[in-house]
C-alpha positions as CSV (number, residue, x, y, z in Angstrom):
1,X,56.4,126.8,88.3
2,X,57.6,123.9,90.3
3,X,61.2,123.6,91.3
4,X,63.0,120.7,92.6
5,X,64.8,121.7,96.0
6,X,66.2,118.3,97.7
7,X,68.0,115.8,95.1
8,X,66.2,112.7,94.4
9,X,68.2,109.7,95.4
10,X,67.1,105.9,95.5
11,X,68.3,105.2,98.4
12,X,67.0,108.2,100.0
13,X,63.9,105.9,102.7
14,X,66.5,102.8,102.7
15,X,67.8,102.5,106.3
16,X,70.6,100.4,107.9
17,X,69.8,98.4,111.0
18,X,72.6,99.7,113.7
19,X,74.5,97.4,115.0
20,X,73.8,96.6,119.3
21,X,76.1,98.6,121.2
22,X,78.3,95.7,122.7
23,X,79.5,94.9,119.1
24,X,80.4,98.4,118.4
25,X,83.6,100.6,119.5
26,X,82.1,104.1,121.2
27,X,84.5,106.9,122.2
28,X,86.7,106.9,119.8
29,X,88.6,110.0,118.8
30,X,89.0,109.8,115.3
31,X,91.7,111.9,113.6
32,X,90.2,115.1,112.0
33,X,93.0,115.6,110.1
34,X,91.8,117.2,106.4
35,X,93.2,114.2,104.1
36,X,90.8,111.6,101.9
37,X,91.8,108.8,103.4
38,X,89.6,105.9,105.3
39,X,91.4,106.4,108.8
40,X,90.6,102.7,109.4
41,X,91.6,99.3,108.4
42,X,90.7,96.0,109.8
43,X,92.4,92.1,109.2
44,X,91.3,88.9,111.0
45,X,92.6,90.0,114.2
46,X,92.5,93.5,114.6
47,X,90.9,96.7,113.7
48,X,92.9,100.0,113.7
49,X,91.7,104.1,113.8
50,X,93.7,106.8,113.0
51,X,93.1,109.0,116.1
52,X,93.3,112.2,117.8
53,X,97.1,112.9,119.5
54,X,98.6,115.8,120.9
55,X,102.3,116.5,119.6
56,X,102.4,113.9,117.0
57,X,100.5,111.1,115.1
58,X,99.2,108.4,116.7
59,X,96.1,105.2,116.0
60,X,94.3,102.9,117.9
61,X,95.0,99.1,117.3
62,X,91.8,97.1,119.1
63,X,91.2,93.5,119.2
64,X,88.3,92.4,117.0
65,X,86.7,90.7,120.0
66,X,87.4,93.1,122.7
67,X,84.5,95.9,121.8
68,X,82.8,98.5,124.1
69,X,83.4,101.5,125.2
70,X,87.5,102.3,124.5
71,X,89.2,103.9,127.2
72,X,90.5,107.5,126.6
73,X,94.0,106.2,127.9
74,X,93.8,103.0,125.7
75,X,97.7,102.8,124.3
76,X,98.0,104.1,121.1
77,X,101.0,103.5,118.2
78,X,102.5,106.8,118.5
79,X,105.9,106.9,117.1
80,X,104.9,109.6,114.6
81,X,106.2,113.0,115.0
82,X,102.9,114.2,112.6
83,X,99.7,113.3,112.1
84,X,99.2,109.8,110.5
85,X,97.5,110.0,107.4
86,X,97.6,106.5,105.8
87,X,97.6,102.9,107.6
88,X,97.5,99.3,106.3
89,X,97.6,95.8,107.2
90,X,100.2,93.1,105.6
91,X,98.3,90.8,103.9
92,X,101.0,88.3,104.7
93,X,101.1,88.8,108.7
94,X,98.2,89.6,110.3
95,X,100.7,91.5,113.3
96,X,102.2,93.9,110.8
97,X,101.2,97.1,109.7
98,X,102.4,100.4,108.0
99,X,101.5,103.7,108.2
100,X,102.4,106.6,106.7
101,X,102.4,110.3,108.0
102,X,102.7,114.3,107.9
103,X,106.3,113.5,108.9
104,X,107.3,112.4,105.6
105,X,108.5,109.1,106.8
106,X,106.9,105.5,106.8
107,X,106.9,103.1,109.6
108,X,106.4,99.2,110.1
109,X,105.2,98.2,113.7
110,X,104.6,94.8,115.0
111,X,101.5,94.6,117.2
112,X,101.7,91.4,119.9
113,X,99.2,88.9,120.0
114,X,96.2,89.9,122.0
115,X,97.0,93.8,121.6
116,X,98.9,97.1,122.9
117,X,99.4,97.0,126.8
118,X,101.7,99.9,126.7
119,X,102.0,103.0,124.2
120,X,104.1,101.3,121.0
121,X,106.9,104.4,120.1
122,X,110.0,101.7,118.2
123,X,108.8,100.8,114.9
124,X,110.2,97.8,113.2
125,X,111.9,99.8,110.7
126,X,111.2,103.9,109.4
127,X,111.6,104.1,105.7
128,X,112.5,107.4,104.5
129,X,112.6,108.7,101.1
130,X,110.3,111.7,101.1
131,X,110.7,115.0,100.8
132,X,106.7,116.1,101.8
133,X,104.1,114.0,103.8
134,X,103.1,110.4,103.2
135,X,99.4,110.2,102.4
136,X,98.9,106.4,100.7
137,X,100.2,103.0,101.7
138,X,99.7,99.8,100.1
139,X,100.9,96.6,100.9
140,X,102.2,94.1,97.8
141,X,99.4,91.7,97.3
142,X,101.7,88.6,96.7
143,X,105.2,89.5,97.4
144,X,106.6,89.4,101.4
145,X,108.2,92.7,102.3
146,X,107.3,94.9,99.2
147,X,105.5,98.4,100.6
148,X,104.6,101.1,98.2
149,X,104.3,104.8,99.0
150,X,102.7,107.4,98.0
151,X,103.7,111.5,99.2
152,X,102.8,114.9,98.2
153,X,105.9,115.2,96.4
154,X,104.5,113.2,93.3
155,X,106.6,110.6,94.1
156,X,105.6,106.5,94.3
157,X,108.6,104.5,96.0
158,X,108.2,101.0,96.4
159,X,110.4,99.3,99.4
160,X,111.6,96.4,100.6
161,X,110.9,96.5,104.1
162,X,113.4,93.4,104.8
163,X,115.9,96.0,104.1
164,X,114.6,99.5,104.6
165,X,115.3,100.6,100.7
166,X,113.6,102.1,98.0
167,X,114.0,99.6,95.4
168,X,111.8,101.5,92.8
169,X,110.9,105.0,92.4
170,X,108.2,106.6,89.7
171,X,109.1,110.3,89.8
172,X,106.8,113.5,89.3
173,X,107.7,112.6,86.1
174,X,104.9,110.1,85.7
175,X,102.5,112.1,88.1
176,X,102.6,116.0,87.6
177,X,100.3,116.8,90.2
178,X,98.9,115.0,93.3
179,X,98.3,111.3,93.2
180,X,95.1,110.9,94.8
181,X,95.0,106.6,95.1
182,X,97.2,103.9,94.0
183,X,96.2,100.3,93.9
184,X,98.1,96.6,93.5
185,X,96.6,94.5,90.6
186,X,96.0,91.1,92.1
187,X,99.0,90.0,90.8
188,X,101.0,92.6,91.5
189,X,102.2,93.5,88.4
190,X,100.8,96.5,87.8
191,X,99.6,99.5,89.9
192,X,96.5,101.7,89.2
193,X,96.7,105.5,89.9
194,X,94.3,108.2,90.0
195,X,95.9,111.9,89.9
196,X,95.2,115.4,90.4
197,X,95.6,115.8,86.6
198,X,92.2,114.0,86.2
199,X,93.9,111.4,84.6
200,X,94.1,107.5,85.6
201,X,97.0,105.4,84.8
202,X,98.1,101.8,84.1
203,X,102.1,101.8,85.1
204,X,104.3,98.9,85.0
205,X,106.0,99.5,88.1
206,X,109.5,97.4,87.3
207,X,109.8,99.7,84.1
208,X,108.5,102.3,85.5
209,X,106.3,102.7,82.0
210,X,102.7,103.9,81.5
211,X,101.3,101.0,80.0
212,X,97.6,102.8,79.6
213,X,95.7,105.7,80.7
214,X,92.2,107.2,80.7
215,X,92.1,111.0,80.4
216,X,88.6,112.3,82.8
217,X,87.1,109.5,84.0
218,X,85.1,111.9,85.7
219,X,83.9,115.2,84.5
220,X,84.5,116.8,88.3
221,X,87.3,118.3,89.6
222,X,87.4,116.9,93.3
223,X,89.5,113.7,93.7
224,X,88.8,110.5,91.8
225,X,89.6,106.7,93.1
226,X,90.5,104.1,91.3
227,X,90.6,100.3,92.0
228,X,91.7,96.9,90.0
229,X,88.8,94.0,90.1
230,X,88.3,91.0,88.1
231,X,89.1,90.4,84.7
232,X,91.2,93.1,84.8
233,X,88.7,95.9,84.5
234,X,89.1,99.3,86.7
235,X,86.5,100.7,89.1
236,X,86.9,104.6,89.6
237,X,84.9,106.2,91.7
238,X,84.2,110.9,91.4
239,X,82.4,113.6,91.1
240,X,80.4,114.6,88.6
241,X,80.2,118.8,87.3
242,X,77.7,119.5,89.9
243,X,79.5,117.6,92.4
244,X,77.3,114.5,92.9
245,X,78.8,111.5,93.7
């Protein structure tokens, strides 16, 4: 009797072309900290990597045009007293980014033109409203100044950097368990969320209401994404019971 041992997969002879080593970044220490993040985002100017530090949290911010070989004492943004778990761009100025940590708190940093010459440590301004780490950070689409953050402690806050407060807060209340992603619809009037408690939800943030919700989109039980697109549909992405992507 036959048995199938390897999983069959479309994609399973398709191979990607690497890319020539002068337009790639090698010897990067990339953070190996245990959190489902992407470690990595990229704007028009510059790409940054969660990486590697000793007594704290630190990332890489490089220059989109300066790749190579990075150099182990490259300076890092290392004002975290924890491992960085979360990072994003400002849609609004390519210089700006957040990033959220172990530490519980959330930072804003301004990165010069050209890049880091020396080791950034002063952030622009450290929101704090946390009571366990900071795992998700998402810039407004369309409004200046308006962060939202996700921690451990169920909680969403949404900030106005301007002025370093919480000017809306979604308590466990909303999300009983952990939220595993949250996402801006283009507009920004609603957020998407995707929680331990296998359930997606549609909240209004400025009532702080669950406008809709979708119980399993997924029958597995490791963590599920979800993303607005176009026409107002949502893209999840899980597990099924077996564990397949």
């Amino acid at each position: 009797m036959s048995r199938q041992v390897v999983r069959s997969s479309k994609f399973r002879h398709v191979f990607g072309q690497p890319a020539k080593a002068d337009q790639c970044y090698e010897d990067v220490r990339v953070s190996q900290t245990t959190w489902d993040s992407g470690f990595c985002a990229v704007n028009p100017k510059f790409v940054a990597l969660i990486c590697e530090a000793s007594g704290g949290g630190a990332f890489l911010v490089l220059p989109l045009g300066k790749t190579g070989r990075v150099d182990k004492n490259v300076p890092t943004v290392c004002g975290h007293t924890a491992p960085v778990l979360d990072i994003a761009w400002c849609p609004h100025n390519d210089n700006v980014i957040a990033s959220g940590s172990e530490d519980c708190t959330v930072m804003v940093w301004e990165i010069p033109d050209g890049g880091l010459t020396l080791p950034l440590r002063e952030s622009v301004v450290t929101l704090e409203g946390h009571t366990k780490r900071v795992g998700i950070v998402v810039w407004h689409p369309t409004a200046q100044n308006v962060l939202l953050s996700a921690g451990c402690d169920n909680v969403i806050l949404v900030w106005d950097v301007g002025t370093g407060a919480a000017v809306l807060t979604l308590g466990s209340d909303v999300h009983p368990d952990t939220i595993y992603s949250v996402d801006w619809s283009r507009d920004g009037a609603l957020i998407c969320t995707s929680c331990r408690d296998k359930r997606v939800r549609i909240i209004e943030p400025r009532k702080g209401t669950v406008v809709a919700e979708k119980d399993r989109p997924h029958e597995g039980t490791r963590p599920v994404r979800a993303v607005f697109v176009s026409d107002g549909k949502i893209l999840t992405t899980g597990f099924s019971r077996m564990s397949e992507r």
